[in-house]
N, C-alpha and C positions, 0 to 999 in steps of 0.2 A: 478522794476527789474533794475540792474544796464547796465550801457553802456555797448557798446562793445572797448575794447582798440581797440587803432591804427593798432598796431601792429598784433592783435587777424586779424585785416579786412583785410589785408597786407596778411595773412599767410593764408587767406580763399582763395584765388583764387587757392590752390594748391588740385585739386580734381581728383579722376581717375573714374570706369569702364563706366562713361557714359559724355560727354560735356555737354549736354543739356538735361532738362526735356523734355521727350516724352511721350505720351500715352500709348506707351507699357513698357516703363522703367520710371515712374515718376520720379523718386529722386535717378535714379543710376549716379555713380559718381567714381569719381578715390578713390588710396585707398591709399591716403596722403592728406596730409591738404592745405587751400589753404593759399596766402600771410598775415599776420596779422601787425598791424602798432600799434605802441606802442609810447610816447614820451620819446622812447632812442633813442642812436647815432646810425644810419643805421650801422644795420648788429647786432647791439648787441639784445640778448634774453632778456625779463624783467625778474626779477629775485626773484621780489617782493613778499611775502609770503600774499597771501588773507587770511582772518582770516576764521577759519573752515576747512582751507584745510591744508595737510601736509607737513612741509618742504620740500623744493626744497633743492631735492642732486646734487650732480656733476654729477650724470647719466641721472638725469630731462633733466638737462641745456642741456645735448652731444645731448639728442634724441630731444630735444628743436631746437637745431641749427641745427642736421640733416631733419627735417622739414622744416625749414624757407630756407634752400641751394634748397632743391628740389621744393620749392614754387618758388622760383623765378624761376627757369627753366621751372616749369607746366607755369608758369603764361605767360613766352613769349609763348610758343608752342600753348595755346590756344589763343591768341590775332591774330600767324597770320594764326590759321585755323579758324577765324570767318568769315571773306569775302569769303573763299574758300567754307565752309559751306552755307552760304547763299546767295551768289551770282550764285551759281551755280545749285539751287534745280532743275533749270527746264531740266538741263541735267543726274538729278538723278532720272530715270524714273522710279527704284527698289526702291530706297535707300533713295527718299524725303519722311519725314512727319511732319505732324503737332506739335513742339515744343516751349515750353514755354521758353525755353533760360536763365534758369538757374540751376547752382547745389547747393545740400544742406548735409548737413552733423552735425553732431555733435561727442563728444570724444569716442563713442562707437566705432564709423570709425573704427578706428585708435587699433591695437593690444598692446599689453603687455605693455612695457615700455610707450609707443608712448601713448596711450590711456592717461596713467598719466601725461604724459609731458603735451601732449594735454589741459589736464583739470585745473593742477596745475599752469603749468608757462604760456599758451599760453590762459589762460582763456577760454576753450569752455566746454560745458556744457550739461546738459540733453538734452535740446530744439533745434532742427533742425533750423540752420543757415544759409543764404546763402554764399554759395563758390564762386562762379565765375557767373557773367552773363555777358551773349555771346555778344559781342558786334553787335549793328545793330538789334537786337530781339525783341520783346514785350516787356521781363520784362524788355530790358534798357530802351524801351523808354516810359514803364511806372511809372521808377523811380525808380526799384526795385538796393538795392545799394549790397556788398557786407554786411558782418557781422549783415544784417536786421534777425533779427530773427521769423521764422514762425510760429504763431500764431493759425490759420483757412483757410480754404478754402471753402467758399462760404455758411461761419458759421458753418461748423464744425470743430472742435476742432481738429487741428494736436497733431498724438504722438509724447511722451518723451522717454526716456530712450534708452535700451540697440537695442531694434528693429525698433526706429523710424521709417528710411531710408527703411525698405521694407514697412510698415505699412501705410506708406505716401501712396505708391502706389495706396493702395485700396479708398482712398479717392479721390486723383487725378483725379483716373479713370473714373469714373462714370458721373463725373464732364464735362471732356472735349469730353465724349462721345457725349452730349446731345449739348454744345453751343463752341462756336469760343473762347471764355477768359474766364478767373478762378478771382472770388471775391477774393481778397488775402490780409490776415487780420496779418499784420506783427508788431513786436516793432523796433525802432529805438532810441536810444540814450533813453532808458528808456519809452517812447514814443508812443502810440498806433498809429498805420496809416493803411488806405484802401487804396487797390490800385486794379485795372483791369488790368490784362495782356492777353495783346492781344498773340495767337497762332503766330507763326512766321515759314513759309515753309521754310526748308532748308534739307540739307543732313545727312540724321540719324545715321551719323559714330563720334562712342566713339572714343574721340583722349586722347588718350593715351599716357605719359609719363613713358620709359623705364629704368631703375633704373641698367645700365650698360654700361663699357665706350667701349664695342666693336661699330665700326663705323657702323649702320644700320637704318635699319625702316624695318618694319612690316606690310602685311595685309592678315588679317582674313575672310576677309569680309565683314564685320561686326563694324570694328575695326582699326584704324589708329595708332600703335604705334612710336616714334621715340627714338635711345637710346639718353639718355647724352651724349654719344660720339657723335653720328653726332649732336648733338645741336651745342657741342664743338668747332667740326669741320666747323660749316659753322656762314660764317664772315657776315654775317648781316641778317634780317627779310629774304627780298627776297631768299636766299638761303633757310633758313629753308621753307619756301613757297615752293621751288621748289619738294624738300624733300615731305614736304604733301600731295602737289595736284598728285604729280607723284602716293604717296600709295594708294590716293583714288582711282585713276585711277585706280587702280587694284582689287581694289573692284567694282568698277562700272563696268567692263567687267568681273568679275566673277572669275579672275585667279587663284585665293586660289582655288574653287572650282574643277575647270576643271583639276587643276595641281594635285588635290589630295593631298594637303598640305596644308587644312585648320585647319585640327585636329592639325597637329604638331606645323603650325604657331599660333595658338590659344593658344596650353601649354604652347609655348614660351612666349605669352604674358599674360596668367595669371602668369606665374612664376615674368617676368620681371616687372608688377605692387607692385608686395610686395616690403616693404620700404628696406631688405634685402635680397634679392632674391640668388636663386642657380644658381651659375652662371658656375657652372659643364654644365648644361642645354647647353651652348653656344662650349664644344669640337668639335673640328670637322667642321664640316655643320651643327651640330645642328639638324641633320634630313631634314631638309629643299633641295630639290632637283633645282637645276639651275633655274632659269626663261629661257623657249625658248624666241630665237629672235625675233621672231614672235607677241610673247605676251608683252615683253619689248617694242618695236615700238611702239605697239599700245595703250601702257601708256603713254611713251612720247608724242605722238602725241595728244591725250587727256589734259594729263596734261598744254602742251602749250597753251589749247581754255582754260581750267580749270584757268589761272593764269593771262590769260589778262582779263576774265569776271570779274575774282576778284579785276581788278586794280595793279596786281604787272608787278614788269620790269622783263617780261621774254628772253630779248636778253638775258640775261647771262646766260643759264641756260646751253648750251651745255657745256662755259668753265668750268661750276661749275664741271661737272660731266667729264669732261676729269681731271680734278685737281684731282678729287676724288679716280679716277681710276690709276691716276698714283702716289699718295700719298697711297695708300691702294689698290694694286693688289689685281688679281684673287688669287695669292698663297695664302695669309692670307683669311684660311680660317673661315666661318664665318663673314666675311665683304659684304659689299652694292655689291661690286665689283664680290665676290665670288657668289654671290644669281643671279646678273645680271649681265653675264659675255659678254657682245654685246657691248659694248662701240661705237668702231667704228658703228656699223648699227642704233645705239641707236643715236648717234649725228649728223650722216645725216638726221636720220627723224626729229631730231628736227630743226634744221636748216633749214629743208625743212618749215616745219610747223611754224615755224618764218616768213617767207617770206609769207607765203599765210596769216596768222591772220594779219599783218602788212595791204597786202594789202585789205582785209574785211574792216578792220577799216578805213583806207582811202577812199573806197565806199559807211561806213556808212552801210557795209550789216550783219548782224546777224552771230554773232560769235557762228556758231554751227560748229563739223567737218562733 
């Protein structure tokens, strides 16, 4: 079987409904492709016509390139919720489980045009590939790369075709019921290899790449969205970090639920995963009702333990979000600002909780709140 292009491994880290293989959702995944690397000039799509397959139009190449833009976006949002994911499982008392730390996908993914482009210009193919692995996990550090192709799982034969990706599931499953790592029988560069991957505990929340340039993030509970606009908006990793761990936080105390805004924030974010989404969905407030002050606090002040456990600089996190709040008021609505309207209560506690994680770590005593 032939290699995987550069470019093909490059555009696989761009995966959505799930980050990581878990035992309840084996091979769910976002619903875009991930980074693929090719020997052209960064940024350009290959163009190259494989034999059997059919000319590459000028609408291949658009939905070509509109993939490869939103891969690199997937691609940083999942690098810097991997420490926040599994650095923190032991404060995800709900929400840790046993994951193998990688996504998989093949051109069925990917809908109408995309499917094609997917297959034509971006080379993916019947056989379930890996997307993205989780940095720090089992499958990195049992070698498992991007663009490896899935072969078996503890000698059974993985599906092809148009159902792979649910089909996987059922073989997965059985599998990491019974033992801690998965026989995993993959191709590389034409290549046969075994490999063991070790389970890897961490925090079972889908992160999610939002396909819209209103300033926000999302949570379901279940689910950690953020749009391209706040990606946009914030000027380096630790920002977008701050952005993460805050949403998780709000899954980890349940707030989608209790607020009764899990259904609506949920549509949102199925809508916002589609590679063209409606983005009528976003008039208004969107449905989405205020976050109390109350419940805002008590993310930020989570989010603060959530971000030193993971290794980021969380001093900056108040100014991030005073910048945020005065760059994007409560008036526009539909913004981060508009959903959590506490600014002021929101950056005293964190400030507060800067000062006590500071001094924790100074003591050497256990960064829990």
């Amino acid at each position: 079987m032939r290699s995987t292009p550069m470019r093909i491994q490059r555009l696989y880290r761009f995966t959505s409904p799930a980050l990581i293989v878990a035992t309840a959702a084996l091979l769910a995944a976002c619903s875009t492709p991930g980074p693929m690397q090719s020997s052209t000039e960064p940024g350009a799509v290959p163009v190259e016509q494989a034999p059997g397959k059919p000319e590459v139009t000028p609408q291949m190449a658009a939905a070509a390139e509109v993939l490869q833009r939103m891969a690199t976006q997937h691609d940083r949002l999942y690098r810097v919720a991997a420490p926040l994911l599994i650095d923190n499982a032991a404060l995800c008392t709900k929400h840790a489980r046993n994951l193998l730390g990688f996504t998989a996908k093949n051109r069925y993914t990917y809908p109408g045009q995309y499917n094609e482009a997917a297959w034509v210009v971006l080379g993916m193919d019947e056989h379930l590939q890996v997307t993205n692995v989780l940095n720090g996990s089992g499958a990195a550090k049992a070698g498992l790369r991007q663009g490896d192709r899935l072969l078996a799982a503890a000698g059974t034969p993985l599906p092809v075709g148009p159902n792979a990706l649910s089909k996987a599931g059922a073989v997965f499953g059985p599998i990491m019921a019974k033992q801690a790592s998965l026989p995993l029988s993959i191709e590389r560069s034409g290549k046969p290899r075994d490999l063991t991957i070790p389970v890897t505990r961490a925090c079972a929340f889908a992160i999610e790449l939002g396909n819209a340039d209103n300033i926000n993030a999302y949570a379901d509970g279940s689910r950690v969205m953020v749009t391209r606009g706040m990606l946009g908006f914030a000027q380096n990793d630790d920002e977008v970090a701050y952005v993460v761990a805050r949403t998780m936080a709000h899954n980890m105390l349940g707030h989608a639920a209790t607020q009764r805004n899990a259904a609506t924030i949920g549509s949102i974010i199925d809508n916002l995963t589609a590679i063209t989404p409606d983005t009528s969905m976003l008039i208004g407030s969107g449905g989405i009702r205020a976050m109390p002050a109350a419940d805002d606090v008590a993310a930020d002040r989570l989010a603060v333990y959530l971000l030193a456990r993971a290794g980021y600089r969380y001093e900056g996190a108040s100014a991030f979000w005073k910048r945020l709040a005065a760059t994007y008021p409560a008036k526009i609505l539909n913004s981060y600002t508009a959903n959590h309207p506490a600014t002021p209560m929101r950056v005293a506690a964190i400030d507060k909780t800067v000062v006590e994680v500071k001094a924790k770590q100074s003591a050497k005593k256990p960064l829990v709140p």
